[in-house]
C-alpha positions as CSV (number, residue, x, y, z in Angstrom):
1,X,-13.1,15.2,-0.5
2,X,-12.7,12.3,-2.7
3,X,-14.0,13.6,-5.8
4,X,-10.6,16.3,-5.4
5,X,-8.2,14.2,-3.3
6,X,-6.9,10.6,-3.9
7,X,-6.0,10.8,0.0
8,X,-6.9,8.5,1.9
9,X,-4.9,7.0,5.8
10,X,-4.3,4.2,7.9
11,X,-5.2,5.0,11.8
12,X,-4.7,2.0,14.5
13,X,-7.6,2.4,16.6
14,X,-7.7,0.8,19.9
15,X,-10.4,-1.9,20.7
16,X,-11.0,-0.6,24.0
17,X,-11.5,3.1,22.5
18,X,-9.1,6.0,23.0
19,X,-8.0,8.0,20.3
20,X,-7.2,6.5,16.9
21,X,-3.6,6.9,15.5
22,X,-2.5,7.9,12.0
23,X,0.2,5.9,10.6
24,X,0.1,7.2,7.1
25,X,0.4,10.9,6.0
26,X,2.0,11.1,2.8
27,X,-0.4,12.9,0.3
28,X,-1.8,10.0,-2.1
29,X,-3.8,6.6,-1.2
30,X,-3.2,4.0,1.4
31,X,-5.1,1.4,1.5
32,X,-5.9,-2.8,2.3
33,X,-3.9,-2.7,5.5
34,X,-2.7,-6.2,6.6
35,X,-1.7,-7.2,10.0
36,X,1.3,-9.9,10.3
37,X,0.7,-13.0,11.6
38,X,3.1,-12.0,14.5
39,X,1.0,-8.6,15.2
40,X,4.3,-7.0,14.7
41,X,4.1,-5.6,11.4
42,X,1.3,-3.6,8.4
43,X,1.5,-4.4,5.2
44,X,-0.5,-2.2,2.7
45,X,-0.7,-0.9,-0.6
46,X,0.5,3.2,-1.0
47,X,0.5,5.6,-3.8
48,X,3.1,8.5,-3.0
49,X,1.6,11.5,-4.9
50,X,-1.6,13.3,-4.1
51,X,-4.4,13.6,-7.2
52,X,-2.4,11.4,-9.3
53,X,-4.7,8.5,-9.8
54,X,-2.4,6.5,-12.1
55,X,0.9,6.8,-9.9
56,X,1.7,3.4,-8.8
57,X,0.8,1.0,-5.4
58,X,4.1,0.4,-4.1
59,X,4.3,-2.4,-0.8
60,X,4.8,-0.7,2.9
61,X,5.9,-2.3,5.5
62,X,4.7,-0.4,9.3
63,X,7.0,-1.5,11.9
64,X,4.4,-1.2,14.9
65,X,7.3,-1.2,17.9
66,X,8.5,1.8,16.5
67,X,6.7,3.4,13.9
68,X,9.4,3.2,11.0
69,X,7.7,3.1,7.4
70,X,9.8,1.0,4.6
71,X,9.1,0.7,0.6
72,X,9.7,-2.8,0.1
73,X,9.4,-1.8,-3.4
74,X,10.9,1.2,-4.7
75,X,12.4,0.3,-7.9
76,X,9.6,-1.9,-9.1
77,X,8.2,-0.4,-11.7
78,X,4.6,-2.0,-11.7
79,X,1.5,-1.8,-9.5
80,X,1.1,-3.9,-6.4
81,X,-2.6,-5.3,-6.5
82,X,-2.8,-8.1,-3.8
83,X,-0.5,-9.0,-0.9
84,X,-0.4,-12.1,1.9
85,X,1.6,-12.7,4.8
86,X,3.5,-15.8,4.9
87,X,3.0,-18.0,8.0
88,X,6.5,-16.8,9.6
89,X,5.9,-12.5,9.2
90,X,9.2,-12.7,7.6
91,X,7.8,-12.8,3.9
92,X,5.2,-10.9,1.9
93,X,4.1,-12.3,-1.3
94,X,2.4,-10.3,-3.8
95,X,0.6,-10.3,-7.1
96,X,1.4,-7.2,-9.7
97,X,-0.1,-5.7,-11.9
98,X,0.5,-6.7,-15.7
99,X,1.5,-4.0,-18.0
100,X,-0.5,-3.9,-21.1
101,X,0.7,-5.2,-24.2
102,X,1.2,-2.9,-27.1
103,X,-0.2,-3.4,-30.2
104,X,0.1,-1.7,-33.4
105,X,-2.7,-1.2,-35.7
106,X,-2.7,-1.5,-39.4
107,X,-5.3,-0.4,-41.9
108,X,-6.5,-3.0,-44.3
């Protein structure tokens, strides 16, 4: 239920039909899945804790031969908004997200 869960999967679903697949099942968001240029890989965006809205995107990498899941980023300390493959499926790049800048205010 979204308005309770920030859940949300990734299933491979065959273009012939069949069953769909699950690839993702930890507890918070997955999202913007991106195929390699290769076919060999999924990228996408992944928040690891369920009903925490402000826990952080981290990049996943889905090996599709054999199902292993990698965090290509898990001591990077900010958001990951957008990703693209580069040509060669060897390289992700990816924008982040800025942190905001604080300010102190003064009275006058």
């Amino acid at each position: 239920m979204q308005a309770t869960s920030t859940n949300s999967d990734i299933f491979l679903v065959p273009v012939a039909g069949g069953t769909p697949k699950k690839i993702t099942t930890n507890p918070g968001s997955d999202s913007t899945p991106r195929y390699s240029p290769d076919g060999n890989y999924i990228a996408y965006r992944s928040q690891l804790r369920g009903g925490y809205e402000s826990d952080r995107f981290r990049l996943m990498r889905y090996e599709r031969a054999t199902g292993k899941i990698t965090d290509l980023t898990p001591n990077f300390d900010r958001w990951v908004d957008s990703m693209a493959w580069a040509p060669d499926s060897k390289t992700i790049y990816f924008t982040p997200r800025m942190k905001a800048a604080r300010r102190s205010m003064r009275s006058m």
